[in-house]
N, C-alpha and C positions, 0 to 999 in steps of 0.2 A: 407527213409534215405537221408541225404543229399547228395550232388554227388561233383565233378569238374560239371560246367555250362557246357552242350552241345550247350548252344545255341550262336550263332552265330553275334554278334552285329557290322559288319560293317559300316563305318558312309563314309559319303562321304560330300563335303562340295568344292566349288571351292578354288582354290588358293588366289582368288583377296577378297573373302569374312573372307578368312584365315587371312590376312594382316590386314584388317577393324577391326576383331575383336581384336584384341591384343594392340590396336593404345595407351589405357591405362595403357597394364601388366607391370609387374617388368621390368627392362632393361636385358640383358644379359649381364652376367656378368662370362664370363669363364677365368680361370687361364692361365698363359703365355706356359705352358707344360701340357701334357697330357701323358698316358701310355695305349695301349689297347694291348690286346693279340688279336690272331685275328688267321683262318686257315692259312695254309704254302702259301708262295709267290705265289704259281703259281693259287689259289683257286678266284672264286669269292669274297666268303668273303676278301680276305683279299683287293683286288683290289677294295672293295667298302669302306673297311675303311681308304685306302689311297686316292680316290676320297672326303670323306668327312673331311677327315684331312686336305685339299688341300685347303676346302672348309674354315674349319675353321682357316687357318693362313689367308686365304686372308680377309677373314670378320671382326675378331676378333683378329688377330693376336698370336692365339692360334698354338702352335706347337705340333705337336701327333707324340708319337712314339710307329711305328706297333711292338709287339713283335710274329713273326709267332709259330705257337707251331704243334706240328706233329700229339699230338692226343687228344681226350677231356681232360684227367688229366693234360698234360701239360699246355694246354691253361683256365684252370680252377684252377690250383696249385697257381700261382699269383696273382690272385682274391683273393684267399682265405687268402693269406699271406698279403695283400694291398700292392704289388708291383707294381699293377696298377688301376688304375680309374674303366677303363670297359676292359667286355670281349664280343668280336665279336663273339659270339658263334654258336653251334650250339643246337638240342636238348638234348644233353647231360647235357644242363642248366637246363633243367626242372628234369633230373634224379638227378642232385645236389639236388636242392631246394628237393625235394622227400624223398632224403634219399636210393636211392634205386643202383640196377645193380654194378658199377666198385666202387661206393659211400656207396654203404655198406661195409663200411671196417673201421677198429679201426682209419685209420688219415683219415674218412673224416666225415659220417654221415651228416644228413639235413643242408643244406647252406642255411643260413640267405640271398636271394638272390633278387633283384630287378628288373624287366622288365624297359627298356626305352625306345626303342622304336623296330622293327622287320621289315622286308623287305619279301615281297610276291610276286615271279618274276609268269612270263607267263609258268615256267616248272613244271611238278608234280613232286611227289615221287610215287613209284609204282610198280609192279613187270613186269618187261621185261620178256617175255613168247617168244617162240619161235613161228613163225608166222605161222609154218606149219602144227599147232597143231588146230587151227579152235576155240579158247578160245576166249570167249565174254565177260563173266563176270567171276569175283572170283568161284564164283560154280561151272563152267566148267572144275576146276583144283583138284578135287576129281581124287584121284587116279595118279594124275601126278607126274613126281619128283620135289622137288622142292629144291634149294641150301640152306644150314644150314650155314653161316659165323661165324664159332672157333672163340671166342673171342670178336666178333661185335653186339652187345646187341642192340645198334638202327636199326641197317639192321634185325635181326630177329625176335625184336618187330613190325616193319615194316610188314615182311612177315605174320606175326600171326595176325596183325591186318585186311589186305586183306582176309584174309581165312576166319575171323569170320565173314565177310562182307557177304562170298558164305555163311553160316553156318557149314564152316567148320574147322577144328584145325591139328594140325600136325598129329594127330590119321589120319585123314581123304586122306594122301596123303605121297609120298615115301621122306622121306629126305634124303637129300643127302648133305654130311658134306664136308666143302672146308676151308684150310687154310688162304683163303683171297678172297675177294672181285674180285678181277681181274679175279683170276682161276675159279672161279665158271663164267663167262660170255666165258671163254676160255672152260669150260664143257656143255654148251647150244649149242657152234658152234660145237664141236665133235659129239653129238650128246647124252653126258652123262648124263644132266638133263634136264630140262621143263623151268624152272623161275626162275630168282633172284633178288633180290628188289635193286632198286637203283633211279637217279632223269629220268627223260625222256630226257638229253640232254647231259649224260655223255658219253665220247667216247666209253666205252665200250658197250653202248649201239646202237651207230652209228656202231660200226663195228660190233654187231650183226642182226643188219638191213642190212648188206653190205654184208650175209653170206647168203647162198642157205636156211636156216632156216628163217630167216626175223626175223621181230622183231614182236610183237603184244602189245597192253596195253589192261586190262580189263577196262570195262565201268562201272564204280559205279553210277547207277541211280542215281538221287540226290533226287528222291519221293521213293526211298525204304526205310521209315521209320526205320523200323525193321533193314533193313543191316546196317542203321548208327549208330543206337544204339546199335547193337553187335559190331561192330570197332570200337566205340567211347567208350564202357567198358572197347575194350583189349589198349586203344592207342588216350585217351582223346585230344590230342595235333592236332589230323586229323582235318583240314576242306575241304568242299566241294568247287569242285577249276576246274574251266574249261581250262583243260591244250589247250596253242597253242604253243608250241613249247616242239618237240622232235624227237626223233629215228624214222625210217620211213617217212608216210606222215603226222604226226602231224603237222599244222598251222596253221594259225586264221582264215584260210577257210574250214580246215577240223580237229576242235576242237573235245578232248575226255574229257567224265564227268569225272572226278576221282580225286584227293584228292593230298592235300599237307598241308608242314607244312612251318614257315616262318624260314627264312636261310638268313643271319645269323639272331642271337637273340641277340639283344644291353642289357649286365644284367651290374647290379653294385651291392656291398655288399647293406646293406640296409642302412647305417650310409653314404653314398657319401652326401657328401656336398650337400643339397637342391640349391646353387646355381651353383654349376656343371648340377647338373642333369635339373632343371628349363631351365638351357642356352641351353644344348645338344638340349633337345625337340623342343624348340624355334627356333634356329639356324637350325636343320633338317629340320623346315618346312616353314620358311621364307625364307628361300635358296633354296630351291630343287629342282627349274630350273636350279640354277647352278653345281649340283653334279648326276642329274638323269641320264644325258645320257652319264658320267663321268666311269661308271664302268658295265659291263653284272648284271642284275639285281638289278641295284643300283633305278629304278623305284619304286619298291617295298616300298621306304621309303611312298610313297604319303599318305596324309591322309585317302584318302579312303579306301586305303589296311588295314590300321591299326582294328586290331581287340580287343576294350575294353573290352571282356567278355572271356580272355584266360585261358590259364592251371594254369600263373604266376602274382602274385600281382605287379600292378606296386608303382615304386616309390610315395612315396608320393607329391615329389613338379612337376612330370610328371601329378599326379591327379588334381592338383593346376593350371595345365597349361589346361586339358582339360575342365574342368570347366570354367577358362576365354573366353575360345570360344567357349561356349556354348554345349558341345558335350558330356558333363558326366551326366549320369542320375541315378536317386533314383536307377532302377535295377544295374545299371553297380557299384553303388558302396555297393550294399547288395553282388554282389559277389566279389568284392575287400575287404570286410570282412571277408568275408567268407574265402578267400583263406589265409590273413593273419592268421586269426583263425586256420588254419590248418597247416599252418606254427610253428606257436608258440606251436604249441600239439605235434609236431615232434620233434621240439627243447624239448622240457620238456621231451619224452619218450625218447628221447637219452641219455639227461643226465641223466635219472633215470638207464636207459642200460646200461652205460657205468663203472655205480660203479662197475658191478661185471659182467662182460662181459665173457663169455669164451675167453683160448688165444687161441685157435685152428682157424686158420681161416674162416675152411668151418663152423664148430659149431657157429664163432659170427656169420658169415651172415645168416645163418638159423634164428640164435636168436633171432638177430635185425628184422629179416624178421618178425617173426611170432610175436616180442614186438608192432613192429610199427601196424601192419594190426589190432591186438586188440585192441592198445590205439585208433586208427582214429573210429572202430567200437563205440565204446564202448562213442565214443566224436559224434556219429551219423554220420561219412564221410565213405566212401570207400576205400578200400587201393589203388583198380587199380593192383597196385602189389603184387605178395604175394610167 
């Protein structure tokens, strides 16, 4: 059957050979204002879309206005409305486009959504273990407790996707249910559970390194075949990511193999203007000495980080762009097909869903769950979710 691509196409290419190739392409041409949703003021994200908003009044004389949003509906609600251009996201973007989790709901269903470009900093995503526990890899947490976050569907697709890593599943280990993200790192230092998934460089992770428990990260080989392809089933979005900076002694002297996803994620409807989205890319990577070391993680934009064979189809005049510099190949666009293909099957099973939809709400998302995973089957894709 067909899948989401696990594989991995990173491209790497200097800056000055960046410049050389483009010397021909279309001009940039971006509009005098802009709109992005973006995470809350105090977030990386939203500090790297103000460093490149910075970027683009002073190049182009383009002016960006950040609109911060508290949680993924929010910062995805104006996207969807065309309130604004792009959304700073995070991978709540990919549960859009999906159709799935807070998105399975009669106002929202599969978002027609476009990738444009994504930032990949030096910190993982991961599960914070408590360091006095002697945990090396995911396997070693059979039997542990581990935090369940109410209501946080990426933190606990997170956590399930590390476990399938060990070969194991929530069956395999004691959950332990917390009203929020904070409390569950507040129940590792009391001593009330084992693990809870979060980046390697959030505070709550530094003051559980600062705690008589310490902190630990599992190690995800990156030769264990097998482990990547059971977390790449439950959690397609992972890649293989040598974190140096985090909690403990994480640093670029004492690197851990383990995995991340890119944060933020630049999406737009899929209708954005070809030359918005054309200039964005252009603009991101002809500049990007000047916005890199502009914001925590704003490196991330560099070409080489950039990964052409992801979860999300990108924009079309972004494909237009990496072709001009040589960097788009026969594979990288049989799965830019492909993901559109998959898109467009989502779209059609919704609205065929939606004629006659239960109004109950636990009954539609069942519904649409179990419509969607047979339509993608039955089109030869994987649901992923189910």
């Amino acid at each position: 059957m067909r899948q989401l691509s696990q594989s991995r196409a990173l491209i790497a290419l200097p800056l000055s050979l960046l410049s050389a190739g483009v010397t021909q392409a279309a001009e940039v041409e971006l509009p005098h204002t802009m709109a992005w949703t973006a995470y809350g003021t105090n977030s990386s994200g939203y500090a790297q879309a103000v460093a490149i908003g910075n970027m683009l009044q002073n190049h182009y004389g383009t002016s960006v206005r950040i609109l911060p949003g508290d949680n993924d509906v929010s910062r995805m609600t104006p996207l969807k409305q065309g309130r604004v251009d792009l959304c700073a996201c995070g991978i709540a973007s990919y549960y859009g486009a999906e159709g799935v989790m807070m998105f399975a709901h009669p106002d929202w269903g599969p978002q027609p959504i476009r990738l444009l470009t994504t930032s990949t900093a030096s910190f993982g995503l991961s599960l914070a273990v408590a360091g006095d526990l002697g945990v090396a890899t995911p396997a070693d947490l059979a039997g542990k407790r581990i935090a369940y976050i109410r209501g946080d569907d990426a933190l606990n697709k997170g956590t399930e996707a590390y476990l399938a890593f060990g070969g194991l599943t929530w069956d395999d280990v004691e959950r332990v249910d917390y009203p929020g993200y904070a409390r569950s790192f507040d129940g590792i230092i009391a001593g009330d559970v084992d693990a809870s998934f979060t980046t390697t460089v959030t505070p709550p992770a530094q003051q559980l390194a600062s705690s008589p428990r310490g902190v630990s990260w599992p190690v995800l080989d990156p030769d264990d075949a097998e482990g990547w392809e059971r977390m790449l089933a439950v959690a397609p979005y992972f890649q293989p990511h040598e974190v140096t900076a985090g909690a403990g002694d994480v640093s670029t002297d004492n690197p851990v193999p383990s995995a991340s996803y890119p944060y933020p994620i630049v999406v737009a409807n899929q209708d954005l203007d070809d030359n918005i989205a054309y200039g964005l890319i252009r603009a991101l990577q002809d500049n990007y000495d000047d916005y890199k070391d502009a914001a925590p993680g704003a490196m991330g934009y560099a070409l080489e980080y950039q990964d052409l064979t992801w979860v999300l189809p990108f924009h079309d005049a972004v494909v237009e762009y990496y072709k001009e510099i040589g960097e788009w190949t026969d594979d990288m666009q049989a799965h830019q097909d492909s993901l559109v293909e998959r898109q467009s099957l989502l779209l059609e099973a919704w609205n065929a869903f939606i004629e006659d939809a239960p109004s109950d709400e636990e009954e539609f998302r069942d519904a649409w769950m179990q419509a969607r995973a047979t339509a993608l089957r039955e089109s030869g894709f994987e649901p992923v979710f189910e």
